[in-house]
Gaussian input, Z-matrix of N, CA and C with variables (Angstrom, degrees):
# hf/3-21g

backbone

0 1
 N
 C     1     B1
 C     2     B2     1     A1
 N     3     B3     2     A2     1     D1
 C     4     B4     3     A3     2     D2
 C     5     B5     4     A4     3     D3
 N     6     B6     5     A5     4     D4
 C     7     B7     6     A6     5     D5
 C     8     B8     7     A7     6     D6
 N     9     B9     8     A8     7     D7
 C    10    B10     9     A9     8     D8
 C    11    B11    10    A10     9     D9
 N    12    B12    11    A11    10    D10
 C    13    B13    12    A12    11    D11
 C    14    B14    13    A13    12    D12
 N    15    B15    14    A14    13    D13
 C    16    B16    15    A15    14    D14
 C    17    B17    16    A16    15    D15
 N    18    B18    17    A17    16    D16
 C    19    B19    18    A18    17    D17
 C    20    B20    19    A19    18    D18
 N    21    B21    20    A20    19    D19
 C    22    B22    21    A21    20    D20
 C    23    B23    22    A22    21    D21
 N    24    B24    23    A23    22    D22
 C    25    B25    24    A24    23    D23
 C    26    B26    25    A25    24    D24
 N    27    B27    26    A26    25    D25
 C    28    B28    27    A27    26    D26
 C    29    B29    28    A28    27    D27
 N    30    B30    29    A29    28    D28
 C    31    B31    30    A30    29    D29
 C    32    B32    31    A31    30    D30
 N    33    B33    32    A32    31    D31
 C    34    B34    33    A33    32    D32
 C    35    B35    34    A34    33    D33
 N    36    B36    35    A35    34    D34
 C    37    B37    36    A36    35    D35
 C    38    B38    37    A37    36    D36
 N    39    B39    38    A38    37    D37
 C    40    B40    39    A39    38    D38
 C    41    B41    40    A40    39    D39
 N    42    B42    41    A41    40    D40
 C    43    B43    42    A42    41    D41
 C    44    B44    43    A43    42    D42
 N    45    B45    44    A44    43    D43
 C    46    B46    45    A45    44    D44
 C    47    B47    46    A46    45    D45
 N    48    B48    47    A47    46    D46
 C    49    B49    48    A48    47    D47
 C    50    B50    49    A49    48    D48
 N    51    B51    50    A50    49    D49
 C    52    B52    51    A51    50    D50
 C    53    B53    52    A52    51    D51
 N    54    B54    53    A53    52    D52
 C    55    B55    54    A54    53    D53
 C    56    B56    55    A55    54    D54
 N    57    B57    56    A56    55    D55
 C    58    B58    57    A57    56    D56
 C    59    B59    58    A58    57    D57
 N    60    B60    59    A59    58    D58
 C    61    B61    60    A60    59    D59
 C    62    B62    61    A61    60    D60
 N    63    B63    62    A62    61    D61
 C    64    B64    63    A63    62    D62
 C    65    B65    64    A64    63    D63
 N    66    B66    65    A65    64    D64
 C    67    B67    66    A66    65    D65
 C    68    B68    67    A67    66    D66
 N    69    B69    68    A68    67    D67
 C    70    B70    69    A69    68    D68
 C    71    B71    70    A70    69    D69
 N    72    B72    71    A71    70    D70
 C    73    B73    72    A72    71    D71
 C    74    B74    73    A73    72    D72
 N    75    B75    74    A74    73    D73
 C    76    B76    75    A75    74    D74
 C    77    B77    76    A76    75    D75
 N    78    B78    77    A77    76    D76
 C    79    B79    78    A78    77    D77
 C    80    B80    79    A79    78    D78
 N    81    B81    80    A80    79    D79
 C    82    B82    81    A81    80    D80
 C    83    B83    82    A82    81    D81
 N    84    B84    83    A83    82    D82
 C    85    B85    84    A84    83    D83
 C    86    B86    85    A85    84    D84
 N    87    B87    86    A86    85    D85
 C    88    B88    87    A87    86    D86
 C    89    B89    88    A88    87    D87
 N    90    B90    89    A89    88    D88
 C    91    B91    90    A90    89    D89
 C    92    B92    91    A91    90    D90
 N    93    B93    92    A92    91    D91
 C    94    B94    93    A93    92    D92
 C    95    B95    94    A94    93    D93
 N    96    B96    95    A95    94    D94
 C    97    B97    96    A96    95    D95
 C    98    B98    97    A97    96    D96
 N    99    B99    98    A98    97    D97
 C   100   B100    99    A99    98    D98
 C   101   B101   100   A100    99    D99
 N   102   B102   101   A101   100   D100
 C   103   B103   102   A102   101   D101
 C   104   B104   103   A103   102   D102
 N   105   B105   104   A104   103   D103
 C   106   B106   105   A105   104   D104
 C   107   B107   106   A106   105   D105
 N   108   B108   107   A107   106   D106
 C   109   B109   108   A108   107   D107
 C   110   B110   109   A109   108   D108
 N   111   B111   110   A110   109   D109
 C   112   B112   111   A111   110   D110
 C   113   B113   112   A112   111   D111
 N   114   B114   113   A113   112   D112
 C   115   B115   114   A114   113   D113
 C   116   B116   115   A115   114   D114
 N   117   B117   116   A116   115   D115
 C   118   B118   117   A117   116   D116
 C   119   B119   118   A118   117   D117
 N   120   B120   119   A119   118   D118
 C   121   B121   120   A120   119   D119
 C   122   B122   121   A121   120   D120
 N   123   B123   122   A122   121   D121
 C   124   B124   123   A123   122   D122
 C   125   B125   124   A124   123   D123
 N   126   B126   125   A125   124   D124
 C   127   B127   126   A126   125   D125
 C   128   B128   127   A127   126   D126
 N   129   B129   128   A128   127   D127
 C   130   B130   129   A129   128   D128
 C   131   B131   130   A130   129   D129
 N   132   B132   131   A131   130   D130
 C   133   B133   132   A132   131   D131
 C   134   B134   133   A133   132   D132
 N   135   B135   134   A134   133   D133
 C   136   B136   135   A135   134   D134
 C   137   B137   136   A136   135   D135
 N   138   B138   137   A137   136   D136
 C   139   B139   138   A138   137   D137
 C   140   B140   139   A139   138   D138
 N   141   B141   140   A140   139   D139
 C   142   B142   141   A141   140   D140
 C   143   B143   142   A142   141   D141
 N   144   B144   143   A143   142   D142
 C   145   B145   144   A144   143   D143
 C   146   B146   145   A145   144   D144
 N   147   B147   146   A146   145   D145
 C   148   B148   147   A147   146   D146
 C   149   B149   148   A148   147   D147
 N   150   B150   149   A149   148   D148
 C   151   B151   150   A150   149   D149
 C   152   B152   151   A151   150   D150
 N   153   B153   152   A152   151   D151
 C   154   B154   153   A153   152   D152
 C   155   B155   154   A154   153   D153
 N   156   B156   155   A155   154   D154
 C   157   B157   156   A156   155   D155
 C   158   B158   157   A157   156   D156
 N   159   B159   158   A158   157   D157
 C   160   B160   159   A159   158   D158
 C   161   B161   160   A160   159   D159
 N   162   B162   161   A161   160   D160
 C   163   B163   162   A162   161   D161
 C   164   B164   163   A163   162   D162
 N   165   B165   164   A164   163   D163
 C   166   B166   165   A165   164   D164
 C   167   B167   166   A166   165   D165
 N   168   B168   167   A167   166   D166
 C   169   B169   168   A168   167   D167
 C   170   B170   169   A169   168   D168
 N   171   B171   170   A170   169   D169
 C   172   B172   171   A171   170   D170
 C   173   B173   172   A172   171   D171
 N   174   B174   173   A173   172   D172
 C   175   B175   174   A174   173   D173
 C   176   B176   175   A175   174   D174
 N   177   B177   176   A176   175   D175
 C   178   B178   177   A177   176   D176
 C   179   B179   178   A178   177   D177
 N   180   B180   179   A179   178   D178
 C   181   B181   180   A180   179   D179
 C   182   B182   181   A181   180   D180
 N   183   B183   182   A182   181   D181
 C   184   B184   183   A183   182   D182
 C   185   B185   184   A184   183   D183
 N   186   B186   185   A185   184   D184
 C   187   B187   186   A186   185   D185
 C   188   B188   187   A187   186   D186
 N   189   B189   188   A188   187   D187
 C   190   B190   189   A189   188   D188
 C   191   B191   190   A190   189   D189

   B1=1.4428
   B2=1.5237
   B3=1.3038
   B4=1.5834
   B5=1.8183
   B6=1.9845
   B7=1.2835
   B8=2.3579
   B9=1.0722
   B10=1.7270
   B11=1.3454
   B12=1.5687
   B13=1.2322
   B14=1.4916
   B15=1.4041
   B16=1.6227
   B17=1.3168
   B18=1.2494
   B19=1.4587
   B20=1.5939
   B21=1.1861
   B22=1.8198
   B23=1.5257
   B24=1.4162
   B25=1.4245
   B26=2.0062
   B27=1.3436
   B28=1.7669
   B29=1.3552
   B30=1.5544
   B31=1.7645
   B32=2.0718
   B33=1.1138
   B34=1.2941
   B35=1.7317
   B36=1.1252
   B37=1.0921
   B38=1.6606
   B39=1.4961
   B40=1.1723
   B41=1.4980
   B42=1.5872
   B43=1.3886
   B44=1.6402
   B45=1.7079
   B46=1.5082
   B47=1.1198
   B48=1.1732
   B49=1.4837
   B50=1.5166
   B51=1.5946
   B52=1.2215
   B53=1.9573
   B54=0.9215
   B55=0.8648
   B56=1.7537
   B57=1.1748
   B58=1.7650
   B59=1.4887
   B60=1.7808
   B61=1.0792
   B62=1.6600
   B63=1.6392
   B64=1.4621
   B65=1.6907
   B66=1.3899
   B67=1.1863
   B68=1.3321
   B69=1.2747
   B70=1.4439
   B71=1.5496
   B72=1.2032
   B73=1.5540
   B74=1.3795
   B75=1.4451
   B76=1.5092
   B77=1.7646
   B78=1.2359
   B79=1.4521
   B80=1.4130
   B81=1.6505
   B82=1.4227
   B83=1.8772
   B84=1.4978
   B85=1.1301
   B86=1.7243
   B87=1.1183
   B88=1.3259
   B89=1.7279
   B90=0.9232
   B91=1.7886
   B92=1.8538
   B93=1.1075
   B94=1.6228
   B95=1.5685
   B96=1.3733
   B97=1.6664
   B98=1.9125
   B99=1.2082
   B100=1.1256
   B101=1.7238
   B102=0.8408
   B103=1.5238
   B104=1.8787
   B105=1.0794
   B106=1.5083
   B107=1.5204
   B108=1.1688
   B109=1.3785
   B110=1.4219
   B111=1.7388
   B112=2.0884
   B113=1.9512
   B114=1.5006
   B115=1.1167
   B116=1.7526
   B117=1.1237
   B118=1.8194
   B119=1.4986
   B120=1.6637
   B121=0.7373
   B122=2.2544
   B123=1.2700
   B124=1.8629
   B125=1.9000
   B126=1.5830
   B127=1.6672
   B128=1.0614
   B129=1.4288
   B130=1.4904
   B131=1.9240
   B132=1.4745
   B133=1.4049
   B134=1.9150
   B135=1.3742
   B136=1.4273
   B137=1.4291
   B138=1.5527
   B139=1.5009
   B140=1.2106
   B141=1.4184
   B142=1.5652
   B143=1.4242
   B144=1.2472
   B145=1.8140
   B146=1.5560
   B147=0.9655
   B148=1.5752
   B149=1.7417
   B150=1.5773
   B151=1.2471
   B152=1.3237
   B153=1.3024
   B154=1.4546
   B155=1.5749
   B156=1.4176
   B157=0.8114
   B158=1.8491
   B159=1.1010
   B160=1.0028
   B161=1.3238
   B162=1.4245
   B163=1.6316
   B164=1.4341
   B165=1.9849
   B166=1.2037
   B167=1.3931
   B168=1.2595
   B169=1.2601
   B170=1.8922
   B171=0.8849
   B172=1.3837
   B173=1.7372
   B174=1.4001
   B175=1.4073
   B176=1.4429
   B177=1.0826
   B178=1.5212
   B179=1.0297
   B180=1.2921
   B181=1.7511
   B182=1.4232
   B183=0.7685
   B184=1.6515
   B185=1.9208
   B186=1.6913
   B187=1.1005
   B188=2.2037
   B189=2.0874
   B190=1.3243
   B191=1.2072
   A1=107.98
   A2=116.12
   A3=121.76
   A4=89.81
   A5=92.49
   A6=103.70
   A7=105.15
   A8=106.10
   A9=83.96
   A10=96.43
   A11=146.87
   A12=111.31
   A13=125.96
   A14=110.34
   A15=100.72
   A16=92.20
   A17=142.02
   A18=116.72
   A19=127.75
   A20=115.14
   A21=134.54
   A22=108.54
   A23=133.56
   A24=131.57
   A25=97.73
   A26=99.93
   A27=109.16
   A28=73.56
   A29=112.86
   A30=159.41
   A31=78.99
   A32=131.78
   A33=131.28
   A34=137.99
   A35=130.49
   A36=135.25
   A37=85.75
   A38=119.71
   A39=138.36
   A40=106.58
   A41=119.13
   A42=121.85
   A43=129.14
   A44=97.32
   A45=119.08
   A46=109.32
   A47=121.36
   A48=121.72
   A49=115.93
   A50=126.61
   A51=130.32
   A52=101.12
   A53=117.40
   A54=122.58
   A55=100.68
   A56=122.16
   A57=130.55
   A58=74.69
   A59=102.20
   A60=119.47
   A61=144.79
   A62=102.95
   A63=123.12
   A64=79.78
   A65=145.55
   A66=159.68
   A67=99.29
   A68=107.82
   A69=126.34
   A70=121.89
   A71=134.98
   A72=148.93
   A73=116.97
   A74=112.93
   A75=131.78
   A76=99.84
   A77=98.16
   A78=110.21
   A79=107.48
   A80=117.08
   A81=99.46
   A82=92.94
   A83=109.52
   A84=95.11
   A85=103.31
   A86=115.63
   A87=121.61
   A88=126.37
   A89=110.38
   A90=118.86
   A91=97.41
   A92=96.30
   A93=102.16
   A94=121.07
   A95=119.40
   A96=125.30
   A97=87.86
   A98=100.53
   A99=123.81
   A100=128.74
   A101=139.30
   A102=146.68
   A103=107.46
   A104=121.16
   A105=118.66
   A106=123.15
   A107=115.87
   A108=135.48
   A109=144.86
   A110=106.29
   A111=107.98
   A112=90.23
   A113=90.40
   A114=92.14
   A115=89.84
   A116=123.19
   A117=123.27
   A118=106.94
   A119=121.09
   A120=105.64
   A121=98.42
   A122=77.68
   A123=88.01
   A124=95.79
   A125=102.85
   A126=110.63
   A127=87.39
   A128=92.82
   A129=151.37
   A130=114.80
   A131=120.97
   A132=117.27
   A133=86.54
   A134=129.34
   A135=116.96
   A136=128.51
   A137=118.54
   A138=106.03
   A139=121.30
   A140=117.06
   A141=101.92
   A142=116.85
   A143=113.36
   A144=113.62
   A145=117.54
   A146=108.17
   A147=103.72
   A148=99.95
   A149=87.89
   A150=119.17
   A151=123.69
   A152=151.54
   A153=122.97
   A154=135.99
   A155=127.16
   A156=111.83
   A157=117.26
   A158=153.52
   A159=152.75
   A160=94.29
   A161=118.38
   A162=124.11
   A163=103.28
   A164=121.12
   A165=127.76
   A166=93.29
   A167=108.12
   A168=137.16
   A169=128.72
   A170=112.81
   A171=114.18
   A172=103.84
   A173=102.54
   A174=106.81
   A175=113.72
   A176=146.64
   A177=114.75
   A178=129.74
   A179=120.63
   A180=127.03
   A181=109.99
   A182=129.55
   A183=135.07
   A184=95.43
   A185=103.99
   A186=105.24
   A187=87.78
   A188=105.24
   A189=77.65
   A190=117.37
   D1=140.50
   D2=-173.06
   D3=-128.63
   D4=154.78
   D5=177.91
   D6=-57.65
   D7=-26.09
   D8=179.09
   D9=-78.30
   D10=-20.89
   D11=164.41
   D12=-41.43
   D13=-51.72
   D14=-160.15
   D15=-93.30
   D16=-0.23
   D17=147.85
   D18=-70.52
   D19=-24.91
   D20=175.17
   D21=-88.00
   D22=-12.00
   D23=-149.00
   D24=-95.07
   D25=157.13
   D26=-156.06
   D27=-67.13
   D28=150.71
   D29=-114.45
   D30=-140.03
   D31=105.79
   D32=132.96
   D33=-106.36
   D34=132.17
   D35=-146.01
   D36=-99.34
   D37=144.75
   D38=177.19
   D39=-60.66
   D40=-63.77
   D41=169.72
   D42=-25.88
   D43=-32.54
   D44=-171.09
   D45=-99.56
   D46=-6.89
   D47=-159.52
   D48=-57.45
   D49=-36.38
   D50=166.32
   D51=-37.95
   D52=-80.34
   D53=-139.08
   D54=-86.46
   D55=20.70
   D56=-160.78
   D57=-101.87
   D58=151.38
   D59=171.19
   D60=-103.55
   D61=86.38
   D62=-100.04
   D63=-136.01
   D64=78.60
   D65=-167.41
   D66=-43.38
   D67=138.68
   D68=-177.43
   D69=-97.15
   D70=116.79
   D71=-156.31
   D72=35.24
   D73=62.95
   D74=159.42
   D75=-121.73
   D76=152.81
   D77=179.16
   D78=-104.47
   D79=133.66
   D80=-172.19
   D81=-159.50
   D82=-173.93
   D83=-175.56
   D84=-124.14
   D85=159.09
   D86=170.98
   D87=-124.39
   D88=169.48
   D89=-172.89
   D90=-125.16
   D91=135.59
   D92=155.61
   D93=-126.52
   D94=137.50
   D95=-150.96
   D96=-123.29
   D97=165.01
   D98=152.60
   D99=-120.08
   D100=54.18
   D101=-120.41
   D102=37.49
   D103=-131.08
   D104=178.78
   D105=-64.76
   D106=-13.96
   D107=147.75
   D108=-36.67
   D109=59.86
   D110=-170.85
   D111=-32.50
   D112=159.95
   D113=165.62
   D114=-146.37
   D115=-53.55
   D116=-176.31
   D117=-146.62
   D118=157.60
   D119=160.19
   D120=-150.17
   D121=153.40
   D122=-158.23
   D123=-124.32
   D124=173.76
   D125=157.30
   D126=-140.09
   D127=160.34
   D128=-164.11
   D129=-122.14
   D130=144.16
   D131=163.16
   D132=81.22
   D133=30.34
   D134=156.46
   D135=-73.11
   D136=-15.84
   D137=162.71
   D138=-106.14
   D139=41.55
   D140=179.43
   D141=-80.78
   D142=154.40
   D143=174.54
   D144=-114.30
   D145=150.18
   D146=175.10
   D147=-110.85
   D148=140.17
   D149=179.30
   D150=-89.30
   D151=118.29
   D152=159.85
   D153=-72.42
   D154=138.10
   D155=-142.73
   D156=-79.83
   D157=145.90
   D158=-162.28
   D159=-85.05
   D160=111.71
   D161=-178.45
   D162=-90.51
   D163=-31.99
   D164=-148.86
   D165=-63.04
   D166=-50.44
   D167=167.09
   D168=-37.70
   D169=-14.62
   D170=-148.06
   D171=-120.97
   D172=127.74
   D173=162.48
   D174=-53.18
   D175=-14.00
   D176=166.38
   D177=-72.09
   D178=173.58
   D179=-145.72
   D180=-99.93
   D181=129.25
   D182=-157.32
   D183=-75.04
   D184=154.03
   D185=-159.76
   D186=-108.56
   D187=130.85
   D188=-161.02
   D189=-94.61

């Protein structure tokens, strides 16, 4: 990620934010503007954990 990403990156409005399409347990970073105006920029998704996946468990097809 480069600083013109988060100056170029799709525009979500705080009001909207529920419903912005806004990936769920990835860690990433964001910008907040005031029209052309930086104002902060923070990350998000710092405690995620990775799991391994339960194969015992798992419909996929065993390798033979």
């Amino acid at each position: 990620m480069t600083i013109s990403d988060l100056e170029t990156g799709e525009l979500h409005r705080f009001a909207n934010f529920a419903a912005a399409a806004v990936p769920k347990n990835i860690a990433g970073v964001y910008t907040i503007w005031d029209a052309d105006q930086f104002i902060y920029v923070g990350i998000g998704g710092t405690r995620i954990r990775y799991t391994e996946p339960d194969y015992a468990n798992s419909s996929l097809p065993t390798i033979p």
